[in-house]
C-alpha positions as CSV (number, residue, x, y, z in Angstrom):
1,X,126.8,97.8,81.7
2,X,126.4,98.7,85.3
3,X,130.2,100.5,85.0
4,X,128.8,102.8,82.3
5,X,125.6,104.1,84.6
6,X,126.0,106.8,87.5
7,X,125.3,105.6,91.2
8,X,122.1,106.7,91.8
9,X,121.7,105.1,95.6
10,X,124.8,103.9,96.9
11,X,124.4,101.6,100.3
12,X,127.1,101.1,102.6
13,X,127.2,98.3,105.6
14,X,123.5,99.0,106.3
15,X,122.2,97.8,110.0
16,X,119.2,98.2,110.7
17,X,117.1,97.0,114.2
18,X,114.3,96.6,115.6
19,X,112.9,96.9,119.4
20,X,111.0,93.8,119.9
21,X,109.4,93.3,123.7
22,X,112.6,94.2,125.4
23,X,114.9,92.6,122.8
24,X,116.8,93.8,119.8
25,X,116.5,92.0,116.4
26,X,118.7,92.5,113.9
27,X,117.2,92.8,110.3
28,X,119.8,94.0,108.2
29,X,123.1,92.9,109.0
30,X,125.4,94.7,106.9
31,X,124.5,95.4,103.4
32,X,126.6,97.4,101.1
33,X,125.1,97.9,97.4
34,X,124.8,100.4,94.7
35,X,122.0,100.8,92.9
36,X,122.1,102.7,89.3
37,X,120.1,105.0,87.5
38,X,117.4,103.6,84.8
39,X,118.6,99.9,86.0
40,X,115.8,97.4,87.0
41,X,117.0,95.5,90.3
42,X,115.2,92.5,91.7
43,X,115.8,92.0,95.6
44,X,114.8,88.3,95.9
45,X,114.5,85.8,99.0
46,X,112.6,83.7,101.4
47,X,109.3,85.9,103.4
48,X,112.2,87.3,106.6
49,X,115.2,87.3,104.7
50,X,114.6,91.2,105.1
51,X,113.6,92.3,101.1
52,X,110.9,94.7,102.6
53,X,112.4,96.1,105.5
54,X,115.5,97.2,103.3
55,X,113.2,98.8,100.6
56,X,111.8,100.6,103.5
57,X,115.0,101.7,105.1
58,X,115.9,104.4,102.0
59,X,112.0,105.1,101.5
60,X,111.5,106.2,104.8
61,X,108.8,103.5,106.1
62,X,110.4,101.8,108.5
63,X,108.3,100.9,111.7
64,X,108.5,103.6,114.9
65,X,110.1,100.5,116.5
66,X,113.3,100.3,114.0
67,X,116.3,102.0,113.3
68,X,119.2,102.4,111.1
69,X,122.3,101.5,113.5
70,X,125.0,101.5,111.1
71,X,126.2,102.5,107.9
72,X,125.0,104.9,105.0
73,X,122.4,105.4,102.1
74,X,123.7,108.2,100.1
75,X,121.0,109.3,97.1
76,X,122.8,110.7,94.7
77,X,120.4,112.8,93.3
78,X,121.8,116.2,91.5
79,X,118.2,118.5,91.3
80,X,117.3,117.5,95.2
81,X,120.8,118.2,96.4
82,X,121.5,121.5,94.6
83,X,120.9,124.3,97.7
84,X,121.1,128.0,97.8
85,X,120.8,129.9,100.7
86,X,120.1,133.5,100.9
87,X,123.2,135.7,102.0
88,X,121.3,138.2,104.3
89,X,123.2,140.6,107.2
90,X,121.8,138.0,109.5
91,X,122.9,135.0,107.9
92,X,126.3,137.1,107.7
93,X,126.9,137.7,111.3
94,X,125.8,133.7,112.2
95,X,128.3,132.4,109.7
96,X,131.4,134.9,110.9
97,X,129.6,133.8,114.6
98,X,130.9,130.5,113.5
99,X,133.8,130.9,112.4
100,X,135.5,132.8,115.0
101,X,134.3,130.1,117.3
102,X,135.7,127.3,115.1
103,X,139.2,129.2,115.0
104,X,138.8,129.4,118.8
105,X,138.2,125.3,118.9
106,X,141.1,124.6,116.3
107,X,143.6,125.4,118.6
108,X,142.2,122.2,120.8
109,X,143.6,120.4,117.5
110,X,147.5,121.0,118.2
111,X,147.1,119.1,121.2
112,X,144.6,116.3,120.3
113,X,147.4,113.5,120.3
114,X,147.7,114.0,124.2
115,X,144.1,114.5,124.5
116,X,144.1,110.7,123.3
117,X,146.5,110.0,126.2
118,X,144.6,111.8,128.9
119,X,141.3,109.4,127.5
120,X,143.0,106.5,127.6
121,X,144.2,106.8,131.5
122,X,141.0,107.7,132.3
123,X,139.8,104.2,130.9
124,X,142.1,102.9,132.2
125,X,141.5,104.0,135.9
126,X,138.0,103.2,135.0
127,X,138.4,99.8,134.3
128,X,140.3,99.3,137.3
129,X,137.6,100.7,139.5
130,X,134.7,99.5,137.9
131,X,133.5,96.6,135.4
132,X,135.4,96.7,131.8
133,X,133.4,97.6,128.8
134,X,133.4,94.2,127.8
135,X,132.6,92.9,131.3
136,X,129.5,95.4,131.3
137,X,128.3,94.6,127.7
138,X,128.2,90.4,129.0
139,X,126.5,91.6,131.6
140,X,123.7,93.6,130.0
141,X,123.8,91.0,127.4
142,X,122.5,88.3,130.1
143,X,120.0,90.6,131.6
144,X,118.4,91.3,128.2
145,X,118.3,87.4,127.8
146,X,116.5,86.9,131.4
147,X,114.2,89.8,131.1
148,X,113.1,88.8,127.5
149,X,112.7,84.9,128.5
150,X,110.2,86.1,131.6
151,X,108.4,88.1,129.1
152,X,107.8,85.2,126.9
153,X,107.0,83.4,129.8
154,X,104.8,85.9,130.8
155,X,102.8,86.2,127.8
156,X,102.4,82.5,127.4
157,X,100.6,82.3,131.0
158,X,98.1,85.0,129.7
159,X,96.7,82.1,127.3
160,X,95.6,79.9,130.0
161,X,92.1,78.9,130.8
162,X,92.2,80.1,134.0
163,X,89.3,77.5,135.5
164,X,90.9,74.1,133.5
165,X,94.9,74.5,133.3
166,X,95.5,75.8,137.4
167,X,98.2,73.3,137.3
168,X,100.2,75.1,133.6
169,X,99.7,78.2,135.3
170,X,101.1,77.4,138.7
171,X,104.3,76.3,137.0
172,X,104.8,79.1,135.2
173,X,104.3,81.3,137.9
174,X,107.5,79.3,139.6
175,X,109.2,79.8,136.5
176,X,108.4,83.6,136.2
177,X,109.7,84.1,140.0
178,X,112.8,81.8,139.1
179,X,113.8,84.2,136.4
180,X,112.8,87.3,138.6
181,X,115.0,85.6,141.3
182,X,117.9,85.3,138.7
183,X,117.8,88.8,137.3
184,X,117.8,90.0,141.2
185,X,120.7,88.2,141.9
186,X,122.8,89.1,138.6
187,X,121.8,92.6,139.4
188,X,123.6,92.2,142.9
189,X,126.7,90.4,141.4
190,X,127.3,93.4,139.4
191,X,127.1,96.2,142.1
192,X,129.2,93.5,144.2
193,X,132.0,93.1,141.8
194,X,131.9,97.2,140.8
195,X,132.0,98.1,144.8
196,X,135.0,95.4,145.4
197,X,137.2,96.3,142.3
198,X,136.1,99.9,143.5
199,X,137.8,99.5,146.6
200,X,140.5,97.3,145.6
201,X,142.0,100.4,143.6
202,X,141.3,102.8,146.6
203,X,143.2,100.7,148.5
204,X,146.3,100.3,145.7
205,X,148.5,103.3,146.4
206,X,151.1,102.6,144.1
207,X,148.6,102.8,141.0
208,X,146.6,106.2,142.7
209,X,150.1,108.3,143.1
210,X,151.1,106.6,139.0
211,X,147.7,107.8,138.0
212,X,147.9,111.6,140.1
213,X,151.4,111.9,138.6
214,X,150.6,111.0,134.8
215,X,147.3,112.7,134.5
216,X,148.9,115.9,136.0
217,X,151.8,115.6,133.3
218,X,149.6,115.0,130.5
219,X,147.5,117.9,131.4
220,X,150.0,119.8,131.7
221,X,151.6,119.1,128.5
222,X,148.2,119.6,126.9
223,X,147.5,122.7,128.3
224,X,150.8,124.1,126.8
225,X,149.7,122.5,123.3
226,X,146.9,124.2,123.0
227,X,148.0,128.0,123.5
228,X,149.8,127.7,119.8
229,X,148.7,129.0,117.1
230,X,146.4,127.7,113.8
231,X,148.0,127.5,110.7
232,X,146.3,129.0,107.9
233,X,145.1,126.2,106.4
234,X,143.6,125.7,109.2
235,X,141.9,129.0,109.1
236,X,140.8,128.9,105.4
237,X,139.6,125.6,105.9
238,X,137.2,127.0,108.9
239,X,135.8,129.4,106.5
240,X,134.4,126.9,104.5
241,X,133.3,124.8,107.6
242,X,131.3,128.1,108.4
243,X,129.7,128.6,105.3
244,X,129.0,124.4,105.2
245,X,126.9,124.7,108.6
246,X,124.8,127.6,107.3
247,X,124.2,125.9,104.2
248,X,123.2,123.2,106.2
249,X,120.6,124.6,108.7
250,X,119.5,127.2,105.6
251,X,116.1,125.4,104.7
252,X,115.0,125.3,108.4
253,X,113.0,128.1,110.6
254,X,115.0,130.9,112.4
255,X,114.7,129.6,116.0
256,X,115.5,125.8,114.7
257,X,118.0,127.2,112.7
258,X,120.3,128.8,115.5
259,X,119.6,125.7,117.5
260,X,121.3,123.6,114.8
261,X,124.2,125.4,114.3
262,X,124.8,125.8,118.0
263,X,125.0,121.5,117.7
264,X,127.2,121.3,114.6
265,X,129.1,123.9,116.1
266,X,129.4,121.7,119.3
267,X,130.2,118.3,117.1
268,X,132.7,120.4,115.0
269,X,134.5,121.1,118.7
270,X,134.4,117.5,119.8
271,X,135.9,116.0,116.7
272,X,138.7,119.0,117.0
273,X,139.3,117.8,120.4
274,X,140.1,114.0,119.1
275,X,141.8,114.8,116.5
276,X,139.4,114.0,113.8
277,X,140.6,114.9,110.2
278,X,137.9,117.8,108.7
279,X,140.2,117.7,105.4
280,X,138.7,114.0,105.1
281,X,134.8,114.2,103.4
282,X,133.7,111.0,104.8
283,X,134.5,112.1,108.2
284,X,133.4,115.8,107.9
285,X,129.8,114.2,106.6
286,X,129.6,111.9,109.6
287,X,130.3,115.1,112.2
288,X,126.9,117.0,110.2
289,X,124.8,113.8,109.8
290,X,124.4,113.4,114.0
291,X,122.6,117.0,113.3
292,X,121.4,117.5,109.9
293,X,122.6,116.4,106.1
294,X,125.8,118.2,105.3
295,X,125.6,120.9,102.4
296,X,129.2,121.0,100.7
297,X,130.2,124.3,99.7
298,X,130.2,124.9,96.0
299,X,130.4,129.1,95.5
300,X,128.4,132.6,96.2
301,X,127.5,135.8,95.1
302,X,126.4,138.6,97.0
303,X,123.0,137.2,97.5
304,X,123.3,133.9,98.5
305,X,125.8,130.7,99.4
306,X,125.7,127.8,96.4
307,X,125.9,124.2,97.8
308,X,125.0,120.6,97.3
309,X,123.8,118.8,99.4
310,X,125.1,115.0,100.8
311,X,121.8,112.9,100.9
312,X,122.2,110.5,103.7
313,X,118.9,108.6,103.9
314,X,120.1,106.3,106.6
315,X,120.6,109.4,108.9
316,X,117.5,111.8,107.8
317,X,117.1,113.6,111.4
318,X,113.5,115.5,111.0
319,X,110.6,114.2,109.7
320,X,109.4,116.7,107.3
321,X,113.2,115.7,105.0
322,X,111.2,112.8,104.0
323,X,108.4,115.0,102.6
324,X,111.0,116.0,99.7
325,X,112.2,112.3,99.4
326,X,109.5,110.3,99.8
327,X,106.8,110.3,96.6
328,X,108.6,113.3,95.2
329,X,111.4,111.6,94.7
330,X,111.1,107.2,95.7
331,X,107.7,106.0,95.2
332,X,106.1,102.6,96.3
333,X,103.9,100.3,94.5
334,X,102.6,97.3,97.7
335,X,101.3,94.1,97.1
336,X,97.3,95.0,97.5
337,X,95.9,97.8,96.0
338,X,93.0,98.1,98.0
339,X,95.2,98.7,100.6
340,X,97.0,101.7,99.3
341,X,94.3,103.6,98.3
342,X,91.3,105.1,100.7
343,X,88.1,103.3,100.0
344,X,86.3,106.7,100.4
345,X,88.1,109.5,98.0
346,X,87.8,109.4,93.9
347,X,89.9,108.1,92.1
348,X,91.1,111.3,90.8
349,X,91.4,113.0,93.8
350,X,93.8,110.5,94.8
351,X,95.8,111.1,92.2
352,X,95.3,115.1,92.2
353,X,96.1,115.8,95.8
354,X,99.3,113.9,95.1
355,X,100.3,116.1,92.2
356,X,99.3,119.3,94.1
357,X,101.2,118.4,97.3
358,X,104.5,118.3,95.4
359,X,104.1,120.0,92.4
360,X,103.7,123.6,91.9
361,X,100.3,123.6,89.6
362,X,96.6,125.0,89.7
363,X,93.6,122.2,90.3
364,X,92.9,122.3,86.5
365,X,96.5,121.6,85.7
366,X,96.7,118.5,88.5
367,X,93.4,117.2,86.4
368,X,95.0,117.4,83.2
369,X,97.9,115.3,84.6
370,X,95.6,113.1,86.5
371,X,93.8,112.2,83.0
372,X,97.5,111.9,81.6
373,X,98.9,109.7,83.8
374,X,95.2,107.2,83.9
375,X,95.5,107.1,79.7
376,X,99.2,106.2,80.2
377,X,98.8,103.1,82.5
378,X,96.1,101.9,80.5
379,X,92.6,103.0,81.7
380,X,90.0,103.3,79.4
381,X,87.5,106.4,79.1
382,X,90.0,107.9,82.0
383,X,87.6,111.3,81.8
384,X,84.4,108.6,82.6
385,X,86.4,106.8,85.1
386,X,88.1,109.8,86.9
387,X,85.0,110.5,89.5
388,X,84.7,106.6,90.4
389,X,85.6,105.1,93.7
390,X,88.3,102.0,94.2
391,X,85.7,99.4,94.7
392,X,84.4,100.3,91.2
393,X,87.7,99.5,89.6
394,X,88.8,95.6,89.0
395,X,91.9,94.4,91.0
396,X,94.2,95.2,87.8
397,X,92.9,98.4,87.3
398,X,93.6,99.6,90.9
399,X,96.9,98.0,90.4
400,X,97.3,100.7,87.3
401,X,96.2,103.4,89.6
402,X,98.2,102.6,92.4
403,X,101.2,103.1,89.9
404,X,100.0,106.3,88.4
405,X,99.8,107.9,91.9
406,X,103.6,106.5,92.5
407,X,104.7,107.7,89.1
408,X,102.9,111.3,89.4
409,X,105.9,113.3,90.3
410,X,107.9,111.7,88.4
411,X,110.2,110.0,90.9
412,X,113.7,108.7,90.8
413,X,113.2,105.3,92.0
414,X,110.1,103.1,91.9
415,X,110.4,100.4,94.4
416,X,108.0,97.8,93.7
417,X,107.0,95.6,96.7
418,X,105.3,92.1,95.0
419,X,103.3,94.6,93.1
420,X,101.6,91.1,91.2
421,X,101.2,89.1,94.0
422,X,97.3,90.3,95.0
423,X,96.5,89.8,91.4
424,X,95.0,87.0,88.6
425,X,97.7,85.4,87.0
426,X,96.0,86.9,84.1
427,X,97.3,90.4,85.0
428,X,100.0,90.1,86.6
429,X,102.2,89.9,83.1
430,X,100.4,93.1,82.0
431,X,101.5,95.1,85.1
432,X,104.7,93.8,85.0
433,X,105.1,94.7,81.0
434,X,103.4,98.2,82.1
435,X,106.3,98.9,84.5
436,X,108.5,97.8,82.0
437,X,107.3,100.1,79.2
438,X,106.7,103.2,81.5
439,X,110.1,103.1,82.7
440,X,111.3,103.7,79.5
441,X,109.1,106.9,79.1
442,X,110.1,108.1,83.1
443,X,113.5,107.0,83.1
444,X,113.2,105.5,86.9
445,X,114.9,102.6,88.0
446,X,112.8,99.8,89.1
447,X,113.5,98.2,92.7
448,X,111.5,95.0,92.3
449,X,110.8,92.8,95.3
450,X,109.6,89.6,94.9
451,X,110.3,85.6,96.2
452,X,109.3,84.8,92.8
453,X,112.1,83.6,90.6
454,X,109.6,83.8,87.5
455,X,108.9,87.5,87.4
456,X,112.6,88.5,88.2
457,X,113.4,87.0,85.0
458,X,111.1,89.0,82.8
459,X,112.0,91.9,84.5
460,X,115.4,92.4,86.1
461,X,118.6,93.7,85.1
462,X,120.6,92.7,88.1
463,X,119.6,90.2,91.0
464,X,120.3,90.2,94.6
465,X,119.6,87.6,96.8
466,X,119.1,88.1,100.6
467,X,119.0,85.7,103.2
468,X,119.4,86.3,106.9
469,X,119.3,90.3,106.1
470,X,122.6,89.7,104.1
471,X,123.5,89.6,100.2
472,X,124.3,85.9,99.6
473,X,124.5,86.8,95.7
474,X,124.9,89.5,93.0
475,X,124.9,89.7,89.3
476,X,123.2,90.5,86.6
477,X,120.1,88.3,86.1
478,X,122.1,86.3,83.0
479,X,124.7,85.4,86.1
480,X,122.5,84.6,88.8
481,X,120.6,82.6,86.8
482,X,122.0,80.5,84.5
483,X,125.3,80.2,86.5
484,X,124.1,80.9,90.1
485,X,127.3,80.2,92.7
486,X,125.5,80.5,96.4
487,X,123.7,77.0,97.7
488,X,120.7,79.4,98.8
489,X,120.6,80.9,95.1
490,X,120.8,76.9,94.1
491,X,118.1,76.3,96.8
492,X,115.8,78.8,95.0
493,X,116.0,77.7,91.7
494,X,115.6,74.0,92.2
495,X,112.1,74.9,94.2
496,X,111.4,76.8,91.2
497,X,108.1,74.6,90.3
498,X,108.2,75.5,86.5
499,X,111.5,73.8,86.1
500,X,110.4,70.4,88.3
501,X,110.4,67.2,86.1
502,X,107.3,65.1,85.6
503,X,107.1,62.7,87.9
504,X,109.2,63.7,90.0
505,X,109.2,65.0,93.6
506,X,109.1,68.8,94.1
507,X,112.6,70.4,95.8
508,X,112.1,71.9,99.4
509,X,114.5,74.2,101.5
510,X,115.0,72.1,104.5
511,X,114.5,74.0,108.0
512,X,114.1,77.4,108.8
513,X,115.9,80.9,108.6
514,X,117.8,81.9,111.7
515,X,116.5,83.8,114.4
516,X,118.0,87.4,114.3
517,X,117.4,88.1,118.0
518,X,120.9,85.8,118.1
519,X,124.2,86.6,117.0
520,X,124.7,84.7,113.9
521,X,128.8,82.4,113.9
522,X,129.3,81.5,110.5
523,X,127.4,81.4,107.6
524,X,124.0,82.2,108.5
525,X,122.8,79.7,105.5
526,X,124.7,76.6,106.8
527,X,122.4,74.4,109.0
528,X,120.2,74.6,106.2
529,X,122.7,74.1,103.4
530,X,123.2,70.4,102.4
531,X,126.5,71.5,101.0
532,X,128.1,72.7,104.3
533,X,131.4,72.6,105.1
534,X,133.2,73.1,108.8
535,X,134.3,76.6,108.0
536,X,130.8,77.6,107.2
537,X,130.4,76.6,111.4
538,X,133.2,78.8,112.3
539,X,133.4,81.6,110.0
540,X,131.3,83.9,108.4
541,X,132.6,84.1,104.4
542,X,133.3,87.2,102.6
543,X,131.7,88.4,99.2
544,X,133.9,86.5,97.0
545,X,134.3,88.5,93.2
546,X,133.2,85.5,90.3
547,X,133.4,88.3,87.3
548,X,133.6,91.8,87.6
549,X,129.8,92.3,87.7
550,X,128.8,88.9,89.7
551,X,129.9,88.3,93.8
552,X,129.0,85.7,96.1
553,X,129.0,85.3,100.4
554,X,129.8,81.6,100.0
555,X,133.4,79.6,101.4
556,X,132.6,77.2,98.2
557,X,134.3,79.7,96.2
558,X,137.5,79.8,98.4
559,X,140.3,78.6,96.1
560,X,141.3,75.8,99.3
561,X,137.5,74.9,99.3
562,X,136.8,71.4,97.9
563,X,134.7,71.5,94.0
564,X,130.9,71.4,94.6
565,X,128.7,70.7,91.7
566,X,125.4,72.4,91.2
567,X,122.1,70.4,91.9
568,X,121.8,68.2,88.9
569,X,118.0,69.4,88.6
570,X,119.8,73.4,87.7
571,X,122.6,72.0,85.7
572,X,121.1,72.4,82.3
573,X,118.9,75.4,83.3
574,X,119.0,77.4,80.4
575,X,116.6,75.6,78.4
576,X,114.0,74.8,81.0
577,X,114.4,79.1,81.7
578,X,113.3,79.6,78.3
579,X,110.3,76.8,78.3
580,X,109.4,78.1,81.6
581,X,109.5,81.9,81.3
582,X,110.3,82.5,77.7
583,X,113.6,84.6,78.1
């Protein structure tokens, strides 16, 4: 199934962090997934294992305080990512601007193998005369650790009673100068060691005459390299390049434009320099996206350059990109309605100045779609209804509208976010059956979010399980359910409290979720996981293939690893599923 459907968001060894009170906590810790077009995919897990912070990575929601350190989020998404750019005498003198500079840079290409040289006795000299990369990254590592345990140390004194616990706050004022003491002293330790190895080396003349006579060689060598002359390859494939950045910086205002190019043109330089390969598209989109999504050459005529565009969500560099991704494109439906919509504007107007901020229609028209879209999710006497306020609508039919307003331009992907949770059990199975039917008429593909095992099963196609900001499991929901291979997938089922015998006592995940201010050894699942082995201590696992649709990060799979049986109380699930959920 999934072999027969185009890519539609394809994810790649996703990081993302978060700046917490001096620390860094990791969220995501590399997620690669693709996600296909009309498909219904169920991101399921304990709250923390990171199902809404993913979500909000490729709709552009995450927090001011988090970031996407890693990896790639590329939206393939044909109608966004077609791009023409008008062909004026300006644009004509920036992109021959650009490309007599990038002929100029290319010749810093013939000599980029002793560029590496010249790098690497710099580092090395550097490392000789100061701390070592790895010596500085310990260092900062245990400074970060002080600084973050004064904080918390901090803090906790601020909840004192100052008149009946003197004698709590008096220790942790000792405590807080011992950890101020600490990161003084580490602080001197490092500018102690950096000044000795410093003048050790000024002192070692054997190593400063090596290092004069090598670096003067290698420049000179390089210097020689450099004077040749570009092939013409070379120079064709600069063309392109030229027409690529002005494609790229097209949809931006003159001044901003000229600024952008002047960057790329810089990063296009720099990558000469190393010896980067520009033939290669995974590396030529990594050069644009530290300035601005690269825009692949396609064509022109006389009027204008023909592109399409490479939609890297994970490295969107200017706010107003989102405004043609976001809503237009991925919508959101959240938990609680009354929380998504403004307690003071109509109903239709909520829906209207959607519609008329990214489509190109009159007030009447945005009313007639308004009305549309209200009959369509199931609001009755829409026309009576369209003046009202939220609070005049029950929790179910603010659920209905919430999903209208998401599904108003028509978007590509509708990522729901435990859009049942806030409501009566009564309802919930009619909003999740109105997603289900709506998608049929939209042609979206659903991004469903939930911890609860029940709705994934009336609605997924595909299932995967987080934990710890990982995938622990994939497959379709046929897979994952009635032959799940992950102890955390085993976990979630046997808690499942529709499938618990009478009489019997209900299954609990023992323990808690790591922290993910830590670096995690192993498998991030095993303290918890009653099926542990040693490995699982040592070694984080890979994604191991079960068929070619269903993976899973566990070491039980490991053809040396001893045979586990599944929980008896998931052994013969297939029976209590249909009892249960009716599927």
């Amino acid at each position: 199934m999934a072999e027969e459907k185009k890519v539609l968001l394809s994810i790649r060894d996703l990081h993302v962090k978060f700046r917490v009170r001096g620390r860094i906590l990791t969220a995501i810790r590399g997620i690669s997934l693709d996600i296909y077009e009309n498909e219904s995919i169920a991101i399921v897990g304990e709250s923390g294992s990171g199902k809404s912070v993913f979500t909000k990575t490729f709709a552009g929601m995450l927090d001011s305080n988090g970031f996407v350190s890693e990896g790639s989020i590329i939206f393939n998404d044909e109608e966004l990512a077609d791009t023409h750019v008008r062909l004026t005498d300006g644009a004509k003198r920036l992109i021959e601007r650009s490309r007599v500079m990038l002929d100029e840079a290319a010749r810093l290409e013939l000599g980029a193998a002793t560029y590496q040289k010249i790098l690497a006795l710099e580092s090395e000299k550097r490392e000789k005369t100061s701390l070592s990369d790895e010596e500085k990254a310990a260092v900062e590592a245990e400074y970060r650790d002080l600084v973050a345990r004064r904080t918390d140390a901090f803090n906790l004194r601020q909840t004192f009673d100052r008149s009946r616990e003197k004698d709590r706050i008096r220790e942790t004022d000792r405590i807080i100068s011992d950890y101020d003491e600490k990161i003084r002293a580490l602080k001197q330790k490092e500018e102690k060691l950096a000044h000795d190895r410093k003048a050790a080396a000024a002192g070692d003349t054997a190593f400063q005459k090596s290092y004069q006579e090598r670096s003067a060689a290698l420049q000179a060598q390089y210097d020689r390299e450099i004077r040749g002359e570009i092939s013409p390859a070379a120079k064709k494939r600069n063309e392109i390049l030229a027409r690529e950045i002005y494609l790229s910086v097209g949809r931006y205002g003159y001044h901003q434009r000229v600024q952008m190019i002047h960057k790329l043109e810089k990063a296009l330089k720099k990558a000469m320099q190393l010896g980067v390969d520009l033939d290669d598209e995974n590396q030529r989109n990594t050069i644009f996206d530290s300035v601005a999504f690269r825009v692949r050459y396609l064509d022109e005529t006389a009027e204008a350059l023909h592109g399409t565009c490479i939609l890297n969500l994970a490295k969107v560099q200017y706010a107003r990109d989102w405004t043609q991704i976001r809503g237009r494109r991925i919508a959101t439906v959240f938990q609680d309605p009354m929380t998504s919509l403004n307690p003071i504007i109509t109903i239709g107007r909520q829906i209207t100045s959607i519609i008329l901020k990214h489509q190109d229609c009159s007030e009447a028209e945005a009313r007639r779609r308004a009305l549309e879209l209200m009959r369509k999710v199931g609001i009755p006497r829409a026309e009576a209804r369209f003046d009202d306020y939220p609070f005049q609508y029950s929790g179910g039919m603010r659920q209905r509208i919430v999903i209208a307003i998401a599904l108003s331009c028509q978007p590509k992907i509708l990522i729901c976010d435990e859009p049942t949770t806030a409501l009566d059990v009564t309802i919930q199975a009619q909003i999740l059956q109105l997603i289900k039917d709506l998608q049929k008429e939209f042609n979206y593909t659903i991004v469903f979010i939930t911890h609860d095992l029940g709705v994934v099963a009336n609605v997924a196609d595909r299932v995967a399980v987080l934990y710890a900001g990982q995938v622990v499991e994939l497959g379709t929901a046929e897979e994952v359910f009635y032959d799940p291979r992950h102890p955390y997938t085993w976990a979630l089922l046997s808690s499942l409290p529709q499938l618990a015998q009478k009489n019997t006592k209900l299954y609990s995940i023992t323990g808690t979720p790591p922290s993910l201010y830590n670096q995690i050894v192993g498998d991030s699942f095993a303290p918890r996981n009653p099926y542990c082995l040693k490995i699982d201590t040592l070694l984080e696992p890979p994604m191991f293939k079960v068929t070619d649709t269903h993976y899973a990060k566990t070491w039980l799979l490991d053809p040396n690893a001893p045979r586990i049986e599944k929980p008896e109380g998931i052994q013969d699930i297939h029976e209590k599923l249909i009892r249960a959920f009716n599927i």
